[in-house]
Backbone as CSV, one residue per row, in Angstrom:
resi,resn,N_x,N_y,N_z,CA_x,CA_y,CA_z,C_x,C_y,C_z
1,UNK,0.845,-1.178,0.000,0.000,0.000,0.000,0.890,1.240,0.000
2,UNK,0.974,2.225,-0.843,1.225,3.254,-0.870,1.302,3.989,0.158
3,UNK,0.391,4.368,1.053,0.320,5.003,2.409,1.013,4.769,3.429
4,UNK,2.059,5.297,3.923,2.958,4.677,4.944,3.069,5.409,6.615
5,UNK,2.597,4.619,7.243,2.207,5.235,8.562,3.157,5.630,9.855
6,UNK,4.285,6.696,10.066,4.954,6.556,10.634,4.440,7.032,12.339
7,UNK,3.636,6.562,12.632,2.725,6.701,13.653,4.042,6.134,15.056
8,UNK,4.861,5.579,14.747,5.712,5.172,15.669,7.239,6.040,15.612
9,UNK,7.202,6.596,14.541,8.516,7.039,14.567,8.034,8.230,15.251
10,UNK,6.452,9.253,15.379,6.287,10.172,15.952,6.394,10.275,17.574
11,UNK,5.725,8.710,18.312,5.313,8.368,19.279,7.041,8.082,20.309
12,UNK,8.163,7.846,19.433,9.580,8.188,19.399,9.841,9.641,20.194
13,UNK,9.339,10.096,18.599,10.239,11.752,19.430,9.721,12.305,20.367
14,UNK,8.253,11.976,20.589,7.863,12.626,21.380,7.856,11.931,23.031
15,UNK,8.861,10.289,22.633,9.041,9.921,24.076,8.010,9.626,24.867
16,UNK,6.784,8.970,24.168,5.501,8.720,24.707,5.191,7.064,24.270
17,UNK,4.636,6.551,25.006,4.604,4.964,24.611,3.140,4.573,24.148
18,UNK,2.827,3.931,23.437,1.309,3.322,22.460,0.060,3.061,23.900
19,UNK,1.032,2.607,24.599,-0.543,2.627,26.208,-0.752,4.084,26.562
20,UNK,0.021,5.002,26.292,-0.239,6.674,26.641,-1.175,7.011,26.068
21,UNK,-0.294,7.232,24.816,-1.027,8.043,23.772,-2.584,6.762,23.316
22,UNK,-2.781,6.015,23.503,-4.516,5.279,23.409,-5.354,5.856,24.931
23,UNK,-4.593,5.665,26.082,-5.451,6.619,27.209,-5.933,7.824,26.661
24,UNK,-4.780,8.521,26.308,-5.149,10.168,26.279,-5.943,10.384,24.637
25,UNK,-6.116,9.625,23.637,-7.205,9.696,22.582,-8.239,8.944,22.785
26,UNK,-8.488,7.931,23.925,-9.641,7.070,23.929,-9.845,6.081,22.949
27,UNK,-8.386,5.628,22.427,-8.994,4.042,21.651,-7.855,2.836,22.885
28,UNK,-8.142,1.820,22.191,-7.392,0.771,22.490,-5.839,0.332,22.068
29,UNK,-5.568,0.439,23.158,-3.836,-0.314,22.963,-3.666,-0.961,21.373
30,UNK,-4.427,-2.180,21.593,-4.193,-2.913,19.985,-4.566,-1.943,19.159
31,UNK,-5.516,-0.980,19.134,-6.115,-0.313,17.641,-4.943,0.545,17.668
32,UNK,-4.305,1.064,18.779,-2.583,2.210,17.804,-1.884,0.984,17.583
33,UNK,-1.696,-0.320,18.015,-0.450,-0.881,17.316,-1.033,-1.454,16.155
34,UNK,-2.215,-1.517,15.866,-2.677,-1.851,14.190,-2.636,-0.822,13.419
35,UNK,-2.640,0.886,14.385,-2.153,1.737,13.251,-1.304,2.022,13.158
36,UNK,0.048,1.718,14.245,1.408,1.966,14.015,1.890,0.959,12.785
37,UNK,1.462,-0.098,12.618,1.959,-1.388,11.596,0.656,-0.965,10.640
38,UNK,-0.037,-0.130,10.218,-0.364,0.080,9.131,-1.697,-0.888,8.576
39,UNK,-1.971,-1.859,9.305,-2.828,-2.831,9.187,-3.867,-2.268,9.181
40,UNK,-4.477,-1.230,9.341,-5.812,-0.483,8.955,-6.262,-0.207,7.571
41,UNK,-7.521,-0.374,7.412,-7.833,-0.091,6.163,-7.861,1.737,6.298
42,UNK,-8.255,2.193,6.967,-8.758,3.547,7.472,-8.407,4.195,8.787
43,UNK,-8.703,5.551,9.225,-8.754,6.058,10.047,-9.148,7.154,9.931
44,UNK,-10.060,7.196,11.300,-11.321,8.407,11.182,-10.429,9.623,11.518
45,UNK,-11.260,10.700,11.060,-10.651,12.080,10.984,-10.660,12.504,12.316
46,UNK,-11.515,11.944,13.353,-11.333,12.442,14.620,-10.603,11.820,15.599
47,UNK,-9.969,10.640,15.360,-9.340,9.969,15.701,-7.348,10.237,15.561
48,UNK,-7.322,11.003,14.164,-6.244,11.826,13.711,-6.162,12.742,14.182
49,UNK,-7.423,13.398,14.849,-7.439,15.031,15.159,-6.804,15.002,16.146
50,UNK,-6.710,13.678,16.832,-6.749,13.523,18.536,-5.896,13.312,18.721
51,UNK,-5.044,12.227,17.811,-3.521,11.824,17.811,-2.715,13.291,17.672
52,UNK,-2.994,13.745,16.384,-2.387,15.212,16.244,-2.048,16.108,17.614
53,UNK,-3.212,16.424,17.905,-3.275,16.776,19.395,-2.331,16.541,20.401
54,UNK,-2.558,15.240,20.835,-1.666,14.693,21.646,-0.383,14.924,21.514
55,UNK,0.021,14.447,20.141,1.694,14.296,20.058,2.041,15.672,19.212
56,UNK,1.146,16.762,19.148,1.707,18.215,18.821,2.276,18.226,17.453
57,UNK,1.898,17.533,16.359,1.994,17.357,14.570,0.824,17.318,14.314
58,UNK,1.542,17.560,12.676,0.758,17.611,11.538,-0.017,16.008,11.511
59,UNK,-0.771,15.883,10.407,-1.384,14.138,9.590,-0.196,14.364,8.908
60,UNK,0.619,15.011,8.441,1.307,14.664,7.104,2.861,14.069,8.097
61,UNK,3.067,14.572,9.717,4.069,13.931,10.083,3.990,12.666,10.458
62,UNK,2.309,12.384,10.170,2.171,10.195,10.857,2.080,9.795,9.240
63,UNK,1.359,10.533,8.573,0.747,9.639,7.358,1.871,10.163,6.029
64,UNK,2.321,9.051,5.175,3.072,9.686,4.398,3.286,8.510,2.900
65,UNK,2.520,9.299,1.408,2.558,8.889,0.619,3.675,8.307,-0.381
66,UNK,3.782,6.960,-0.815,4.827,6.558,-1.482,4.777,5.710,-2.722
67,UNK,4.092,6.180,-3.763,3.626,5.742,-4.894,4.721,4.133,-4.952
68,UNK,3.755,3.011,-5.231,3.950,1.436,-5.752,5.013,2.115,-7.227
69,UNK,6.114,1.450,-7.012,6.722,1.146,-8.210,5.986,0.052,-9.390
70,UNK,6.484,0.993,-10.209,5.061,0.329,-11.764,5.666,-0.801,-11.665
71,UNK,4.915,-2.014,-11.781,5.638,-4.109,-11.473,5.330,-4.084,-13.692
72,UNK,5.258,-3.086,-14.798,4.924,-3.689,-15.978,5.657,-3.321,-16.336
C-alpha cells in the first residue's frame, strides 16, 4: 500500500509509549499498534485530530505517501 504510517517514529520523538497516547485519545492499545503497523484499512478524521493533538503534529508527520513502483 502506498500510504505509509509513521505513527511510531512520531510516538519516538515525542518519548511517549502506544498505552499513553490510546489513554489520552480514547482508543485501544491494539487499535494504535494496528495503526502503528499500518494494518488499517482507514482512520477516522477524529481519531487523527486527537492523535495530532496529543503528540503536537501535523497528519502529514504520521501519514506519508509513497507511490507502488510500476511491477509492468
Amino acid at each position: 500500500m502506498p500510504i505509509i504510517v509513521n505513527l511510531d517514529v512520531m510516538l519516538a520523538r515525542r518519548k511517549m509509549r502506544s498505552k499513553e497516547l490510546a489513554e489520552q485519545i480514547g482508543i485501544t492499545e491494539q487499535n494504535v499498534s494496528l495503526l502503528k503497523s499500518g494494518k488499517v484499512r482507514g482512520v477516522r478524521f477524529e481519531t487523527l485530530e486527537r492523535i495530532c493533538r496529543v503528540l503536537d503534529c501535523q497528519p502529514g508527520d504520521i501519514l506519508e505517501y509513497q507511490p507502488e513502483e510500476d511491477k509492468g
